[in-house]
N, C-alpha and C positions, 0 to 999 in steps of 0.2 A: 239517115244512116251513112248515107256518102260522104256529106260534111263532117263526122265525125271521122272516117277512117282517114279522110285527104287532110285532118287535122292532125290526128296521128301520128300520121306517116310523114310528116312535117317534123315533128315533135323528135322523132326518131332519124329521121335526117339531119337536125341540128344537131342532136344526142351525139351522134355519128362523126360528124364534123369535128363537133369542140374534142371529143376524145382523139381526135387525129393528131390537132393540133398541138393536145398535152404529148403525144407519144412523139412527136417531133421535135417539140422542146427537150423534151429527156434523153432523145438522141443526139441533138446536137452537144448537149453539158456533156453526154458520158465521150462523145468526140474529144471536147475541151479539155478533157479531166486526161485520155489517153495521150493526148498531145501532148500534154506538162509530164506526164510520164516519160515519156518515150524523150522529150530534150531535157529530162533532168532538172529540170529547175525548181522541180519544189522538193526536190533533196540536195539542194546546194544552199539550203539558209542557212546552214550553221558552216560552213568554210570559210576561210579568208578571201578578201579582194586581191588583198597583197602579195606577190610572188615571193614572199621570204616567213621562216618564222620570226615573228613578232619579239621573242623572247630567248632565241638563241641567237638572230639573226644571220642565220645564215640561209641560201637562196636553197629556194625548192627543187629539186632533182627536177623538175617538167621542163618542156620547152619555155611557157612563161618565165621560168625561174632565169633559163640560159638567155633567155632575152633580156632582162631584168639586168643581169651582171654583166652583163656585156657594156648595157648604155651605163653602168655604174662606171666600168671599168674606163670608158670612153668619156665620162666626165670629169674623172681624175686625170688622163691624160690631155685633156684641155687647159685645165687647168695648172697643167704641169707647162703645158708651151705656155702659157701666159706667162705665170714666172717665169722663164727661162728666156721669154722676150725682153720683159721688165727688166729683167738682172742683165741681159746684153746691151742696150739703150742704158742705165742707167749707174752701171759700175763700167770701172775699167778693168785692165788684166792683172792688177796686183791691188794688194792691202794697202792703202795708204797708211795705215796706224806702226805694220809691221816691214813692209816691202816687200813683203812675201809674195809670190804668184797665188793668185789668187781662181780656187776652184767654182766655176758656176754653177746651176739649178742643173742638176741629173735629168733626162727626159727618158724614162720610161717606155718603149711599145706595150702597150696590152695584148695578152695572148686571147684569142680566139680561139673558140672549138667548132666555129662550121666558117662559110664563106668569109674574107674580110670585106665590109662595106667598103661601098665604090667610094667615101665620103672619106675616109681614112687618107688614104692616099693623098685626096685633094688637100684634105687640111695638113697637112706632113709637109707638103709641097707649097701651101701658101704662105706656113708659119716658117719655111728657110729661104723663101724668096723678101716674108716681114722682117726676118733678121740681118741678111744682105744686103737691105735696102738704105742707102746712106741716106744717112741725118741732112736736111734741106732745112739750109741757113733763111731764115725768115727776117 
């Protein structure tokens, strides 16, 4: 009679156990599940990556979007000092066709709407020291 109850009560100890273990499992997922709740992310599958729309193109009112237009804005005026380096090194001050004085590449600042990057400046300052810098006869 003993060997049955101490078999039992074994039987009901594992019983015991495995049901723990399933309730622990079920707590940890509904953790998982409240986590993705709470940072959003599994209701951001249908939004864009992109700070702009796609189809009007124009940048999104958030701070991504003002970040966004910013390095846009900073890419065009990179590319504005290249030109306008290019065009000093590589014309002179008048038309030769016409003799007319001749106007060169416009360089734009870009307006900001928070801090201006510390990088501005430098590159403002390296592109008129590049332009300054006399041609070395080779």
């Amino acid at each position: 009679m003993e060997e049955i109850e101490r078999h039992k009560m074994e039987h009901l100890n594992r019983d015991h156990e495995r049901w723990k273990r399933m309730d622990e499992l079920d707590r940890r997922e509904e953790e998982k599940l409240a986590k993705l709740k709470d940072s959003q992310q599994a209701g951001k599958k249908n939004l864009s990556s992109a700070a702009y729309n796609p189809i009007t193109l124009e940048y999104d009112p958030t701070e991504s979007g003002k970040k966004l237009k910013e390095a846009d804005d900073m890419a065009k005026y990179r590319a504005q000092l290249r030109s306008h380096n290019i065009d000093c090194k590589s014309n002179s001050g008048y038309n030769i066709l016409t003799g007319e004085v001749r106007v060169g590449v416009a360089v734009t600042k870009p307006q900001f709407t928070g801090q201006p990057k510390q990088c501005f400046t430098h590159l403002l300052l390296l592109s008129l020291i590049h332009i300054s810098e006399p041609t070395r006869p080779y």
